[in-house]
C-alpha positions as CSV (number, residue, x, y, z in Angstrom):
1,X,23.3,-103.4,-22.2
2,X,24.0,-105.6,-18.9
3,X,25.1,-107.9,-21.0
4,X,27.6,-106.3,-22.7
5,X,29.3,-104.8,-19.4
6,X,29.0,-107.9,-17.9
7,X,30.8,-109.8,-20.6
8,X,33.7,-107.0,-20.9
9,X,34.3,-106.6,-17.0
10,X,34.4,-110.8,-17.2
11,X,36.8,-110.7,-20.7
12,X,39.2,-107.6,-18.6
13,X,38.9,-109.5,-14.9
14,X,41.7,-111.7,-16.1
15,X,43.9,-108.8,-17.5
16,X,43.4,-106.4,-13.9
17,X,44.5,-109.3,-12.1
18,X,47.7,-109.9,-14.1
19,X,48.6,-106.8,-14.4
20,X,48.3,-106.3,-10.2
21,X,50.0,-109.4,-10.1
22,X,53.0,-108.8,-12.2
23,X,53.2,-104.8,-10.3
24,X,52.9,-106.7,-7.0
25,X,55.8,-109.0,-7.6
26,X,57.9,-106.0,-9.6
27,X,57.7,-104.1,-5.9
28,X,58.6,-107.3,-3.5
29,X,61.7,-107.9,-6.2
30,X,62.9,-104.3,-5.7
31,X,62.1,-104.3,-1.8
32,X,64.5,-107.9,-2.3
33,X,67.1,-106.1,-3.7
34,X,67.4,-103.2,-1.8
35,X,67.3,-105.4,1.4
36,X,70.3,-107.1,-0.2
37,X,72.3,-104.2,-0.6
38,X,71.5,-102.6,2.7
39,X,72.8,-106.2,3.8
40,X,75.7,-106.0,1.4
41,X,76.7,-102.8,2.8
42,X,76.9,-104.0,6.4
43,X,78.8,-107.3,5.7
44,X,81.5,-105.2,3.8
45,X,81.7,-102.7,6.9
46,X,82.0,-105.7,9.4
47,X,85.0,-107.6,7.0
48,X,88.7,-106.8,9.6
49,X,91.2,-105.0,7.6
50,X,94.1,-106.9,5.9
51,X,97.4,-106.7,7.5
52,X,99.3,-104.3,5.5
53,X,103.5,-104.8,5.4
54,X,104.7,-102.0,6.7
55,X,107.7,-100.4,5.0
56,X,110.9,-98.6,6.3
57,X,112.0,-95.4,4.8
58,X,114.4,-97.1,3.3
59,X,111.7,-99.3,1.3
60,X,112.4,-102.6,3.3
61,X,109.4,-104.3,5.1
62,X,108.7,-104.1,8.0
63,X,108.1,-107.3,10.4
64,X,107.5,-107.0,14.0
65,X,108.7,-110.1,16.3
66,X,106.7,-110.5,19.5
């Protein structure tokens, strides 16, 4: 009988340890990604604004000498 659950926890060993494995590596990956977006999020914030043509109320642009 030792034998037996000896053999099957050797035969499974391999299988628990993939298994952690792949769940291990599933987590860090979505950990990644979130960290990306969070990172994502504050490099749109910090981009300046365009400069937008301001119009008249006529329709004409506006340009502004200096």
């Amino acid at each position: 009988k030792k034998l037996d659950e000896t053999c099957w926890k050797v035969s499974n060993f391999y299988s628990y340890i993939n298994y952690h494995i792949k769940c291990s590596k599933a987590y860090f990956h979505a950990r990644m990604r979130k960290r990306t977006d969070e990172w994502l999020q504050v490099l749109n914030r910090a981009k300046p604004d365009t400069v937008k043509d301001k119009k008249t109320a006529s329709g004409r642009t506006f340009v502004r000498t200096v």
